[in-house]
TORVEXZA-329199 format. One record per residue (C-alpha): residue number from 1; residue in three letters; y, z, x. Coordinates in pm, 1 decimal. Each point is the difference from the previous one (the first is absolute). Layout:
<nodes>
{num:NUM	residu:Ala	north:Y	up:Z	east:X}
...
</nodes>
This chain:
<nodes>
{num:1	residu:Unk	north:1905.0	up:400.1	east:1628.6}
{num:2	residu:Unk	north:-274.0	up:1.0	east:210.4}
{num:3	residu:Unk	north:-282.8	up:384.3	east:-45.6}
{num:4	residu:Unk	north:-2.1	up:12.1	east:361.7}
{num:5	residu:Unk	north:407.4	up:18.6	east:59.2}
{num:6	residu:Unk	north:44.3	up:216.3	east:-325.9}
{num:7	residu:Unk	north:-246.6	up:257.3	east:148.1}
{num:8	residu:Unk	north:206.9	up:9.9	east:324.4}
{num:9	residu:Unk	north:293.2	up:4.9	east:-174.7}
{num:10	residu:Unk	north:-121.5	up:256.3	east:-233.5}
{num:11	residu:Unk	north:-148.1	up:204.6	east:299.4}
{num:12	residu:Unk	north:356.2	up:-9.1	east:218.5}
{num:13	residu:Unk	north:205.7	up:126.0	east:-363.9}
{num:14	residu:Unk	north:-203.2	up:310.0	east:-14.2}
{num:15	residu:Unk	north:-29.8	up:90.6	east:336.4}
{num:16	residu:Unk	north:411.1	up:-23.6	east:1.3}
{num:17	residu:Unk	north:-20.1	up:241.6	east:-322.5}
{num:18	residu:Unk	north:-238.0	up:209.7	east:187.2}
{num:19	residu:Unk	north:277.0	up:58.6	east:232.4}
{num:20	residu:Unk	north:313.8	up:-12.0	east:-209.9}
{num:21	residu:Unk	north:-167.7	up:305.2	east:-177.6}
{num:22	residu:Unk	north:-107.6	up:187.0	east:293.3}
{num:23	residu:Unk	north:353.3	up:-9.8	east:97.1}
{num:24	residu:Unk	north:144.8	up:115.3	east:-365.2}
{num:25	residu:Unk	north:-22.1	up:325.9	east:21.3}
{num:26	residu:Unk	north:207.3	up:-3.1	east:294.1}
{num:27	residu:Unk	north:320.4	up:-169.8	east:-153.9}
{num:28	residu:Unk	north:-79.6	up:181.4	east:-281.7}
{num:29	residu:Unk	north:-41.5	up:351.9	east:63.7}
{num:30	residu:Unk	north:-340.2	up:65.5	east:-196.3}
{num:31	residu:Unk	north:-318.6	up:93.0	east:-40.6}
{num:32	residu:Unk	north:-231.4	up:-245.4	east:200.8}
{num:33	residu:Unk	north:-359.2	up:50.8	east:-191.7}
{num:34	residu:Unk	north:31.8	up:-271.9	east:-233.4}
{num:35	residu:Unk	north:145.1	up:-265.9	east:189.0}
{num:36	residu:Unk	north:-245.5	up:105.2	east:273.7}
{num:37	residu:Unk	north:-247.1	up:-49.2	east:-218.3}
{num:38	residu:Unk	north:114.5	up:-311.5	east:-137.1}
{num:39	residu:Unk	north:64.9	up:-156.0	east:343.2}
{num:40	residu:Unk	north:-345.1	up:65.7	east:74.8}
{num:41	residu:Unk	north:-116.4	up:-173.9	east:-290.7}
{num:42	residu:Unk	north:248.8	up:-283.3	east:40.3}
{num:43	residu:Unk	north:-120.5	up:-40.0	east:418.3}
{num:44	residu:Unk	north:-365.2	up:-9.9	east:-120.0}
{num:45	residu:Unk	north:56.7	up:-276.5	east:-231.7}
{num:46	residu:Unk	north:210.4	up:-201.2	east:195.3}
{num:47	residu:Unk	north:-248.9	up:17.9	east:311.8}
{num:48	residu:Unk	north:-260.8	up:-122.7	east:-267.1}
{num:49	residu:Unk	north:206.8	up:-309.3	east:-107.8}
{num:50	residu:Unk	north:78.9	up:-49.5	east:364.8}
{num:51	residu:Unk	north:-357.2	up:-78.7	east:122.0}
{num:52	residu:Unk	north:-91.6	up:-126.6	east:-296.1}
{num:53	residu:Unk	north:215.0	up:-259.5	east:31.6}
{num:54	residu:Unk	north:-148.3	up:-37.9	east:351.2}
{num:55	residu:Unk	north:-321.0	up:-39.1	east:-136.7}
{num:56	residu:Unk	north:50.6	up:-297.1	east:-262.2}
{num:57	residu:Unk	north:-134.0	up:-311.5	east:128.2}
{num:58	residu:Unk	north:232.1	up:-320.1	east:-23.4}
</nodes>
């Protein structure tokens, strides 16, 4: 597989997991720091795979 379609690929997964967790808490009637905190985490890194994959040149 090719860096440049792994890093969008890898980029578009964690920006969905971003969002399935920012939603969890709703469904599941919790607390919301920690998966706050993880989507967060999991939205910054998947931006940074995003335009990194941008950035490789073919």
């Amino acid at each position: 597989m090719d860096r440049k379609i792994f890093d969008f690929a890898a980029g578009i997964v964690l920006i969905l997991f971003s969002l399935a967790l920012l939603t969890m808490p709703v469904f599941l009637n919790m607390d919301a720091f920690i998966p706050l905190i993880l989507s967060l985490v999991s939205f910054i890194l998947g931006v940074g795979f995003f335009f990194m994959g941008h950035d490789e040149k073919e």
